[in-house]
C-alpha positions as CSV (number, residue, x, y, z in Angstrom):
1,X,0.0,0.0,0.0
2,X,1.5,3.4,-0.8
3,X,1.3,5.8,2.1
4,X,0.9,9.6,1.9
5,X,4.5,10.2,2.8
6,X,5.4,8.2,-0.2
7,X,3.4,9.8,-2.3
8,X,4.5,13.1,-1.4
9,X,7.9,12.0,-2.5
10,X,6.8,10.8,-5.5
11,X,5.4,14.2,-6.5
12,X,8.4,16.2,-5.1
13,X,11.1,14.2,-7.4
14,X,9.6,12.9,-10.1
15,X,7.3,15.6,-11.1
16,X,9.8,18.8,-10.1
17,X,9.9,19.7,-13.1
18,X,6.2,21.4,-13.6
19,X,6.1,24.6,-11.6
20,X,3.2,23.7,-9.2
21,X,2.6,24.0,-6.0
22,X,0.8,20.5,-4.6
23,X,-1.9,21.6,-1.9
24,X,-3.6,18.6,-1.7
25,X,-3.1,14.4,-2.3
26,X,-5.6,11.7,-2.9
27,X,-5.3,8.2,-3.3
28,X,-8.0,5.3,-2.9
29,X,-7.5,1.4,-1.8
30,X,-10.3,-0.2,-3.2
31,X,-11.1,-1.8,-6.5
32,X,-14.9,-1.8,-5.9
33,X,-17.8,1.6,-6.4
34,X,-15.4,3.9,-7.5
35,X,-16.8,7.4,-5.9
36,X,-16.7,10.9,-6.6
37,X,-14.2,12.4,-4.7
38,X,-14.0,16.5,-3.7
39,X,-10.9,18.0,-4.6
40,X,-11.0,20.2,-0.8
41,X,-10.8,24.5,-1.7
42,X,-11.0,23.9,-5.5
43,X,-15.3,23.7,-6.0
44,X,-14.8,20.8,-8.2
45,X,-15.1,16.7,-7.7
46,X,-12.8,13.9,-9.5
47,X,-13.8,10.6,-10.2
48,X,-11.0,7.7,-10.7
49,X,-9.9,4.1,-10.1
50,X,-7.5,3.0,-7.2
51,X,-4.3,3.9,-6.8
52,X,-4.5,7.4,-8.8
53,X,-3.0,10.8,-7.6
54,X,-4.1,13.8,-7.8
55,X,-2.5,17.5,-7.0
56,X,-5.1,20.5,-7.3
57,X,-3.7,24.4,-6.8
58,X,-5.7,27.2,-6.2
59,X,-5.7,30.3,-5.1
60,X,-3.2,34.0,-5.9
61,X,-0.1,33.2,-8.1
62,X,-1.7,30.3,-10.1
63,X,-2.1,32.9,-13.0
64,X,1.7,32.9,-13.1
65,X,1.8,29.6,-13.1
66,X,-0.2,28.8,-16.0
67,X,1.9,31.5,-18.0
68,X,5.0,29.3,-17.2
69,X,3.0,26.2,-18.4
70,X,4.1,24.2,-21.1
71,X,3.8,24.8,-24.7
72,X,3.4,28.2,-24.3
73,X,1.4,28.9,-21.4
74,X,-1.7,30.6,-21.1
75,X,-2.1,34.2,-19.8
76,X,-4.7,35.2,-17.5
77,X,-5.5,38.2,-15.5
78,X,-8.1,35.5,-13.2
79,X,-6.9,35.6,-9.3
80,X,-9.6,32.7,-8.3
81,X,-7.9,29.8,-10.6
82,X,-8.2,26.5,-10.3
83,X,-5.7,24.0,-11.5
84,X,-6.5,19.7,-11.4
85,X,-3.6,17.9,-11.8
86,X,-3.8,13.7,-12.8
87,X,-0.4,12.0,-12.1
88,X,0.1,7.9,-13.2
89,X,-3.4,7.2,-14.2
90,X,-2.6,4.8,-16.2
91,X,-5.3,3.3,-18.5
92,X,-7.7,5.0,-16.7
93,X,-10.8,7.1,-17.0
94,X,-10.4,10.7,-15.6
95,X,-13.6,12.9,-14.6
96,X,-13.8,16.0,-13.5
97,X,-16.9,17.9,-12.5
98,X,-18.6,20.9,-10.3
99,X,-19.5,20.3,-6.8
100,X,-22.3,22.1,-7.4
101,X,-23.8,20.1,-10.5
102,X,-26.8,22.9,-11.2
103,X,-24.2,25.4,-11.4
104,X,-21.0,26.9,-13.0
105,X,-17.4,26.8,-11.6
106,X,-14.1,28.9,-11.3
107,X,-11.7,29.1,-14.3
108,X,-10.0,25.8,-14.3
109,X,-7.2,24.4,-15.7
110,X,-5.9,20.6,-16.0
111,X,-2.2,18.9,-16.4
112,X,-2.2,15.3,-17.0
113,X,1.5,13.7,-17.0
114,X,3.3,10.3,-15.9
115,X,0.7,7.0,-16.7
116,X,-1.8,8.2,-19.6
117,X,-5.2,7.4,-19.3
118,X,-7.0,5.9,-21.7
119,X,-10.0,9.2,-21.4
120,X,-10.2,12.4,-19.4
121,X,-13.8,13.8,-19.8
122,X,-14.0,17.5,-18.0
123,X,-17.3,18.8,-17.0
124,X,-18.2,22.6,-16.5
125,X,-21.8,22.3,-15.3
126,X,-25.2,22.5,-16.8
127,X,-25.1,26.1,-17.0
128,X,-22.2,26.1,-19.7
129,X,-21.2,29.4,-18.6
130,X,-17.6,27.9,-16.9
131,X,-14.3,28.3,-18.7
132,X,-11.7,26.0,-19.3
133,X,-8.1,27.7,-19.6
134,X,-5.9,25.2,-20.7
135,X,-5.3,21.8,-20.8
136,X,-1.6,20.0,-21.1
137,X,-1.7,16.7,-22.0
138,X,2.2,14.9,-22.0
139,X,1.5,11.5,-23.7
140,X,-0.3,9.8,-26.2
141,X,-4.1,10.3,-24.9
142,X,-6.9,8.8,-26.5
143,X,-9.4,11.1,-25.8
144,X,-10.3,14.2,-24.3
145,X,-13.9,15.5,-24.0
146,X,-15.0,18.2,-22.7
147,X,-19.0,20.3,-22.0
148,X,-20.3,22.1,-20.0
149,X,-17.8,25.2,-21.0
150,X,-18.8,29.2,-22.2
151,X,-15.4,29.4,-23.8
152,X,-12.2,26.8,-23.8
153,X,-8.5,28.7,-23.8
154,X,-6.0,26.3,-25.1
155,X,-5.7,22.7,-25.5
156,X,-2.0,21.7,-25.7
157,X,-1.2,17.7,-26.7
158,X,2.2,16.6,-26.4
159,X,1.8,13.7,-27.8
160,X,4.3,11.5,-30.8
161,X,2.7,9.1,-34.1
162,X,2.1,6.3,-32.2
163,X,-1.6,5.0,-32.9
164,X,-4.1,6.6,-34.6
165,X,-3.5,10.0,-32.7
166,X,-6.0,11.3,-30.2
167,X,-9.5,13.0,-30.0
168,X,-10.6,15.9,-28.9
169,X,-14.3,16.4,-28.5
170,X,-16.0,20.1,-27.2
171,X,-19.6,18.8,-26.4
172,X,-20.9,22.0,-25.0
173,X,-23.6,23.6,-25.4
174,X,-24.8,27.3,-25.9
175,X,-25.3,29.3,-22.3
176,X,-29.0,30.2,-22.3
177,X,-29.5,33.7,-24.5
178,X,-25.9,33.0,-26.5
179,X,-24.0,30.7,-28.6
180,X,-21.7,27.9,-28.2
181,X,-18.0,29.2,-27.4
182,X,-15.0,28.9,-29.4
183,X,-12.2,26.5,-28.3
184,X,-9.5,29.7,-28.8
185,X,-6.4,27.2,-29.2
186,X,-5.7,23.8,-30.2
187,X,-1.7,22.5,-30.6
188,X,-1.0,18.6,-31.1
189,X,2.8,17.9,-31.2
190,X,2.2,14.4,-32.7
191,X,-0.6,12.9,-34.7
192,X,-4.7,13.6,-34.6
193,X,-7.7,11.4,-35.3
194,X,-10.1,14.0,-34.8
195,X,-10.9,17.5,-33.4
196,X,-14.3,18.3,-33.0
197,X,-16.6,20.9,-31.6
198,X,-20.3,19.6,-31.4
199,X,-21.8,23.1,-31.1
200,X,-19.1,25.7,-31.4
201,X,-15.8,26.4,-33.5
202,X,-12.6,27.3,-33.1
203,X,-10.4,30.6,-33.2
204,X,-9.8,33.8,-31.7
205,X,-12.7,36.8,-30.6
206,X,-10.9,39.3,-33.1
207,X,-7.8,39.8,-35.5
208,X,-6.3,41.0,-32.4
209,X,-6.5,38.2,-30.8
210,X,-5.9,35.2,-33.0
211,X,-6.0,31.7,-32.0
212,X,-4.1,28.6,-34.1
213,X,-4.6,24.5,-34.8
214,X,-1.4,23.2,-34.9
215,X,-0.7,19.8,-35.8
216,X,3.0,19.3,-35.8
217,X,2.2,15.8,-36.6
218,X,1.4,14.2,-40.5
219,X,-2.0,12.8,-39.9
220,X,-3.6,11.5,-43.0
221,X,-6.1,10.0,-41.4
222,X,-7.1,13.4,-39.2
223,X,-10.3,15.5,-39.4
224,X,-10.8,18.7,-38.1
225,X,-15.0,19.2,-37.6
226,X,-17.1,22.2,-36.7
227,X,-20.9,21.6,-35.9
228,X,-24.0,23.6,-37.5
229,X,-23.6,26.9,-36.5
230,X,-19.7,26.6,-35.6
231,X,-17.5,29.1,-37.1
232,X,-13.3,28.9,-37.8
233,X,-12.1,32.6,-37.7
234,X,-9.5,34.5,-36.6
235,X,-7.4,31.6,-36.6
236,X,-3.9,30.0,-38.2
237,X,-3.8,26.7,-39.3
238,X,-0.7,24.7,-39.5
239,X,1.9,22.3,-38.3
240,X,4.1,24.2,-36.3
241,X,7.1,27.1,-36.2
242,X,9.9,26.8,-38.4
243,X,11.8,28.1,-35.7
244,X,10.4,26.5,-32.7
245,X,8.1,28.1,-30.2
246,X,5.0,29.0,-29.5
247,X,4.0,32.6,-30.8
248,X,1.7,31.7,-33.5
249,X,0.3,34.9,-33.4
250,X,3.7,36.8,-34.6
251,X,3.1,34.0,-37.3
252,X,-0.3,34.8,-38.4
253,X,0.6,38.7,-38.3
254,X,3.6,37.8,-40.6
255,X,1.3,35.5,-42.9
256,X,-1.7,37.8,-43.2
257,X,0.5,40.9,-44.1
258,X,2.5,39.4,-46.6
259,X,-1.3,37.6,-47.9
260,X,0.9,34.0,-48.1
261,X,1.2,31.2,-46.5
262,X,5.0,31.9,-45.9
263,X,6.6,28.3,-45.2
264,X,9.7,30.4,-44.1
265,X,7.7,30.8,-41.0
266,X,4.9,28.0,-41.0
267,X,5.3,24.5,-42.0
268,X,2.4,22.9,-43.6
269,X,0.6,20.2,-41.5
270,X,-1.3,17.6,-43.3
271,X,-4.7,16.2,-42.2
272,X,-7.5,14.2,-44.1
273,X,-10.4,16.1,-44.0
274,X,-11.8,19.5,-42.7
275,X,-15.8,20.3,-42.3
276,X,-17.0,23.5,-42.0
277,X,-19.6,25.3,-43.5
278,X,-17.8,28.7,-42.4
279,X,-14.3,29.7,-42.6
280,X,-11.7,32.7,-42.5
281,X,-10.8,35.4,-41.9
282,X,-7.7,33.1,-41.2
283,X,-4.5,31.8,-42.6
284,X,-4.9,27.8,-43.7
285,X,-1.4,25.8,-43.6
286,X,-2.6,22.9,-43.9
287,X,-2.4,20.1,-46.5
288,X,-5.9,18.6,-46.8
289,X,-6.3,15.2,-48.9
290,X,-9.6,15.9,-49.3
291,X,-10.3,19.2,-50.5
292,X,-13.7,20.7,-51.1
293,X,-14.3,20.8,-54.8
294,X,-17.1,23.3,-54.9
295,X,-16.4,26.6,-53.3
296,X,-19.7,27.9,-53.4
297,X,-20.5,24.9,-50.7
298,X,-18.2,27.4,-47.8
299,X,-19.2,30.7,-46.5
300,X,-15.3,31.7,-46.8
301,X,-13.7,35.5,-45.4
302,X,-10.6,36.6,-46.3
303,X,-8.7,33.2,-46.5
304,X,-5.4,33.2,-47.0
305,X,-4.2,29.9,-48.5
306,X,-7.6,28.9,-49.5
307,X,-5.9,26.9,-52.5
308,X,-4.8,24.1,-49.9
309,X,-8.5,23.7,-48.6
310,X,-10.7,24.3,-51.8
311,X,-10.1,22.4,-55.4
């Protein structure tokens, strides 16, 4: 049986890498009724299988923390964050809920590293007013899904070609009065099986604040999907920096001035399929095997690179 001083340990060394702070440690013994579990200060409840751990952070500073965060970060000016961490869940399912089911939540984010579950499934609430900051997957995931959100920041996969790639599915739904939120960001370091938003789309609010789908790797077999109603603007598509990094909006500034797809800056992902019925304004770096023959079939603004998407 692993004790709670071992487990402390555990975290200390082999995870001292992530700049966290771990407030609090959970761990089950039983094989039997798995429960939901309160992560104490945080407003939210976790659900796994034995032997699990679990670090949450909360409170001033986590802001700082998430702008440190792999693959870029994420900046926020939020003071009441919450941040769920899943360590050696290996083949597991991970859920992650309100306490308050009726209701919405405080901005959370979630790190998943060590053992890689087989599905994380993140729940905002019923209200679908929550947000979900970001999300930093190291490993080769199966699948993420996530509703219950107003908006979704950025979802960062560190993942290789193993497999089929993962799946990332935004089943929320529109907050009463609006419509469905965007998922702002989306990078995949290895390969993708599918990216789908049920309801909403994908990109930034404005051409000021521009979001990106990366997929740094070749994934002939990926689609990219946007529900009726869903909307790709204000967004870069791609396959990473030629130079490394993460500022894909110095990128899209670069592409959209210039009104090319400059793969002196971009490289050019490749992915099956994308299905939209609206795209642009944007910047489209991606090599699609099948393209839309028929033009008139897209409500398309100010694309550039619209050649690699459209016959």
């Amino acid at each position: 049986m692993i004790n709670h001083f071992d487990l402390e340990v555990k975290i200390k060394t082999t995870y001292s890498q992530l700049p966290v702070l771990i407030l609090s440690i959970f761990f089950t013994a039983s094989a039997f009724a798995i429960p939901w579990q309160e992560a104490t200060g945080t407003g939210y409840e976790v659900k796994l299988p034995p032997n699990y751990v679990i670090g949450t952070s909360y409170g001033k500073g986590i802001s700082n923390v998430l702008m440190n965060a792999p693959m870029g970060g994420y900046h926020s000016s939020y003071t009441n964050i919450v941040i769920i961490y899943f360590f050696e869940a290996e083949d597991a399912v991970c859920k992650i809920r309100p306490a308050d089911k009726a209701g919405s939540a405080q901005p959370l984010a979630v790190y998943i590293k060590g053992g890689m579950p087989k599905a994380v499934m993140i729940d905002g609430g019923k209200e679908n007013e929550s947000e979900l900051l970001y999300v930093y997957v190291e490993g080769n995931l199966k699948k993420l899904k996530i509703k219950g959100f107003g908006t979704v920041g950025k979802i960062a996969i560190s993942n290789n070609n193993e497999g089929t790639g993962v799946t990332i599915q935004n089943a929320s739904k529109a907050a009463a009065g609006q419509i469905a939120g965007n998922i702002h960001s989306v990078i995949v370091s290895g390969k993708l099986k599918k990216l789908q938003s049920n309801k909403g789309g994908f990109g930034g609010f404005s051409p000021t604040d521009t979001g990106v789908i990366a997929i740094e790797g070749a994934s002939p077999g990926g689609m990219i999907k946007v529900g009726k109603g869903g909307e790709m603007s204000n967004l870069l598509f791609c396959g990473g920096l030629v130079n490394g990094g993460y500022n894909y909006a110095e990128a899209f500034n670069e592409c959209w001035s210039s009104q090319q797809v400059l793969q002196t800056v971009i490289k050019i992902g490749l992915v099956k399929k994308v299905k939209t019925k609206a795209i642009g304004p944007g910047v489209f770096g991606l090599q699609v095997e099948k393209k839309y023959k028929d033009a008139t079939k897209l409500k398309i603004t100010d694309l550039v690179g619209m050649e690699n998407l459209v016959e």
